[in-house]
N, C-alpha and C positions, 0 to 999 in steps of 0.2 A: 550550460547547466552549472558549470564551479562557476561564472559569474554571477550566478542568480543569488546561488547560494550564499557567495560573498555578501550582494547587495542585503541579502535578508538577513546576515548574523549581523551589518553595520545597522540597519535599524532596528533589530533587536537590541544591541546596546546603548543605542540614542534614546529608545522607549523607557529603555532599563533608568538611563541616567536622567531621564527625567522625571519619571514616577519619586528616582530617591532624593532629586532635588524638588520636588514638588513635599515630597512629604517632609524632609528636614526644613521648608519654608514655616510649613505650617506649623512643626514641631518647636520653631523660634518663636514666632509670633504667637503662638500658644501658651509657652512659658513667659514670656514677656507680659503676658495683655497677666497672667496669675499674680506677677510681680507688682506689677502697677494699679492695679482694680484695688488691694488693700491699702496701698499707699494715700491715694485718693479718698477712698472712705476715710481714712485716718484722718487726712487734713480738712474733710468736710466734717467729722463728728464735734460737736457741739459741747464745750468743757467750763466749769466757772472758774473765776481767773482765783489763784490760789496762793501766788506771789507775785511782786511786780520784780521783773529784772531791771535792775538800777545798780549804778555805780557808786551810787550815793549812799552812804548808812542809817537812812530811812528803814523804818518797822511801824508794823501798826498794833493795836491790842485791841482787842472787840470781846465784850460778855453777851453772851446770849440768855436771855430771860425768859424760859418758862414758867419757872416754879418758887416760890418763894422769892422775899424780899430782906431776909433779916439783918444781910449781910452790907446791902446795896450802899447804905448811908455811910458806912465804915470807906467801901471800895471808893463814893464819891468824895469823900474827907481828903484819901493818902492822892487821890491824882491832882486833887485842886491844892495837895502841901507843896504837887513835885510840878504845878505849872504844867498838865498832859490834859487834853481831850485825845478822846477815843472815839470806839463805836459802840452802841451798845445794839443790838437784834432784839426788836420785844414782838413776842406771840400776842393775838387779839386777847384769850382769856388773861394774862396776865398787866396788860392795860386795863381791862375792866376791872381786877381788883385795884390797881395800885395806880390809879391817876395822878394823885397827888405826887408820886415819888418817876411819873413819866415827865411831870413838870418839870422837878429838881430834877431831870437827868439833863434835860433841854436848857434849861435856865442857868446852869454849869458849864455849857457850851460843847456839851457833848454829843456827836450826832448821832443821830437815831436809825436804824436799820429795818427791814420787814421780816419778821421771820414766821410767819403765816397767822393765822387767827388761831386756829388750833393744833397746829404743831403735828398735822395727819403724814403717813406715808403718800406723797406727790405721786411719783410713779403710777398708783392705782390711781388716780383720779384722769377724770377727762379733764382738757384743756379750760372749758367753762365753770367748772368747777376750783381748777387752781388758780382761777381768776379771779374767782368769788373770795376766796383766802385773801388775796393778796389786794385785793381792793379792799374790802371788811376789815383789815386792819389798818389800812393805809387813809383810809378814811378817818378812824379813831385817833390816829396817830396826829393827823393834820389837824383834827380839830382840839386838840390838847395841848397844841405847841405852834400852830400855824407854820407849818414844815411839813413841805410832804419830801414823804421817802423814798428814795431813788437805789437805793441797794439790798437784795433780797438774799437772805440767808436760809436756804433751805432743812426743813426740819432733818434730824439722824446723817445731812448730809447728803442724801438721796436725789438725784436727779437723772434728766435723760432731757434728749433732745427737745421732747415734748413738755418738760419743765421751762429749762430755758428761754426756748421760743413763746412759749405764753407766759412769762416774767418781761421778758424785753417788750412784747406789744404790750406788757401793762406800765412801761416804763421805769423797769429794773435791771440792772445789770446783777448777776447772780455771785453771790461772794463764797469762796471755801475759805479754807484757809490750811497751812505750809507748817505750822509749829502747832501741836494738841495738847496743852495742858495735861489733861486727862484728870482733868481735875473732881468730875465728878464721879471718878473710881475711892475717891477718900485716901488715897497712898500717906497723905501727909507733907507736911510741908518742906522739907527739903529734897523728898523724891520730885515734888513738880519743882522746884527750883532748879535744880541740878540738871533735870530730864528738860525745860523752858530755855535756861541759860547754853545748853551744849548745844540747839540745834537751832538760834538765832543767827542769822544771816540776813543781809543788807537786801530791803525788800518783803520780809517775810510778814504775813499776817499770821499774829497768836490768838488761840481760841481757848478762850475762857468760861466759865458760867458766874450771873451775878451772885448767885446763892451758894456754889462750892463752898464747903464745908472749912477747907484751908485757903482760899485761892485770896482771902483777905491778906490773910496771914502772910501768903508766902508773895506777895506781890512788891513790898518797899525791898525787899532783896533781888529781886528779878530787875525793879526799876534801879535799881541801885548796880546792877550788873551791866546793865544795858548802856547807861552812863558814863559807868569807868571806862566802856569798852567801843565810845564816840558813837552810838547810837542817839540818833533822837525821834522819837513816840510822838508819831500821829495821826490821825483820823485817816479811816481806810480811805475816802473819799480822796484826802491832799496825797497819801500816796501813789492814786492809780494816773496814768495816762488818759486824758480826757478822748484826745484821737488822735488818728496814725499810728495806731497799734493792731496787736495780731494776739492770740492769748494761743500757746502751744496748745496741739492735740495731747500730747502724750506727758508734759508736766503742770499745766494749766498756768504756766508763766505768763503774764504780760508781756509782752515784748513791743520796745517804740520801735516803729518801721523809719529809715532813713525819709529825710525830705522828699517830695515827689520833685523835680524840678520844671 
């Protein structure tokens, strides 16, 4: 009888110790797979590239052109005194007004960018929809300059996986950009200089508008900053990584991948 009993408290305790090592398995690999499911998402979410990382003291400067021109011919004067092409983003309605001056922006040697036909929130739209955008301009674009455009600049900024992905199958790589003017808040000209000039970094693209109120203004001081300070300004295109690169989830960095060997 006391050996039965014995036999029965030892698998009682074997039961025991394995029910609590059955549950602390599951309690590991439960926290684990929690840790690593967002890490995953992270590296598959879909981002437009916003700086390139480079050692180099490359920067780029890009205006985007919805509205108004009155400015443009000034902006394209001071970058052809100081030897710069740029980028510039032009929406379709602001091509249909101003053809003439999408010439001179091309014929200046400046490259041209998509920044949709009419400048709508993407997000809301379906996929054939923000294709119709970005072809309807890219079509006006090409036939104005015989250049088609290869980088798309999303209207307020706004995208999502579903941007992206129907930018790339329309054969655009998707551009933010790392330094905001904020030029069309009207601060004036030394607030964007000061606020442009402090958070220039080797790699960064600056985001301007061709029509800003001061951004004429404040521009031969920003180029004049950038200079003294062994920067040299150009086209977003010569600054990105053609391939073997990775663009971060969480900074939208460029990043060159080492050689494969």
């Amino acid at each position: 009888m006391g050996r039965r009993l014995i036999i029965f408290h030892m698998k009682s305790c074997i039961y025991l110790l394995l029910f609590f090592l059955i549950v602390g398995l599951f309690a590991f690999f439960h926290s684990t797979l929690l840790s690593v499911v967002p890490a995953v998402a992270r590296q598959e979410r879909l981002v437009p590239i916003y700086y390139v990382q480079t050692g180099e003291r490359n920067i780029a400067i890009s205006f985007d052109a919805s509205w108004g021109a009155a400015y443009t011919p000034t902006l394209l004067e001071i970058l052809r005194d100081n030897d710069i092409t740029t980028t510039f983003f032009l929406t379709g309605f602001w091509v249909e007004k101003y053809p003439d001056m999408v010439k001179e922006i091309a014929a200046a040697g400046h490259e041209i960018g998509n920044h949709t036909y009419s400048h709508p929130h993407l997000n809301s739209l379906e996929p054939d929809e923000i294709k119709t955008e970005l072809e309807r301009v890219g079509h006006m674009i090409y036939e104005l300059t015989e250049r088609q455009p290869d980088l798309f600049r999303p209207p307020f900024g706004e995208y999502s996986d579903k941007v992206i992905r129907t930018a790339e199958q329309c054969g655009y790589r998707t551009i933010q950009w790392s330094v905001d003017s904020l030029d069309w808040q009207e601060f004036g000209v030394e607030p964007m200089v000061k606020r442009v000039t402090e958070k220039l970094h080797p790699g960064a693209i600056v985001l301007f508008h061709n029509n800003g109120k001061y951004t004429a203004e404040a521009l031969p001081d920003i180029i004049s900053y950038a200079h003294e300070h062994g920067y040299k300004i150009i086209p977003i295109s010569e600054l990105l990584y053609n391939e073997n690169y990775e663009i971060d989830s969480n900074s939208g960095a460029q990043i060159q991948l080492p050689p494969v060997n």
